[in-house]
Phi, psi and omega in degrees: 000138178294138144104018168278148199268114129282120171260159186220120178301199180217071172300147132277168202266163168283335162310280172329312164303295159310295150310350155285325182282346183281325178295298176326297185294357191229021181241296152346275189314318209271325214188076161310310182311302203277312148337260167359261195338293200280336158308305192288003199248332199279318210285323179265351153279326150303350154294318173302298175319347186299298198279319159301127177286335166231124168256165204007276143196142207326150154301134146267009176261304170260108156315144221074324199272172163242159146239153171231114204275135121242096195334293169306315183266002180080014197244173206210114145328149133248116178182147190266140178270124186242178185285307201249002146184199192254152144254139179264158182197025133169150181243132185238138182297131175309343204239020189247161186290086173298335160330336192211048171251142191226107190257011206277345174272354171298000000 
């Protein structure tokens, strides 16, 4: 129907997930606040992606993939658009070589 909202759900991959509470627990120790903040800044861009029809923006690295920046922490969403929802499948330091990140098995 013209002007319907789809929504999709949002998995994480267990890798992807995992490297996010390791970036969190290791924020924690340094900065609870600066935790708080970032939990809440990850939890509402995975929230966004439910409503946008194409969020953030084709990969040119991983074929398939999306990307999403999160800017203030340096960190960078990855995740594929499915028929019946998105999957994240890594969450990455922005500032590490993504070039020679190998995502074709995700």
């Amino acid at each position: 129907m013209a002007g319907e909202i789809r929504v999709r759900i949002v998995k994480w991959t267990t890798p992807a997930q995992q490297s996010a509470e390791r970036f969190l627990d290791l924020l924690l120790g340094l900065n609870s606040l600066a935790a708080k903040r970032a939990s809440e800044e990850i939890q509402a861009a995975t929230r966004r992606l439910v409503y946008m029809p194409t969020p953030g923006r084709a990969s040119q690295r991983w074929p398939g993939a999306r990307e999403l920046s999160l800017v203030r922490w340096k960190k960078l969403i990855v995740f594929k658009i499915l028929p019946d929802r998105i999957s994240v499948i890594a969450f990455l330091d922005a500032r590490q070589d993504l070039d020679v990140i190998d995502l074709s098995e995700v």
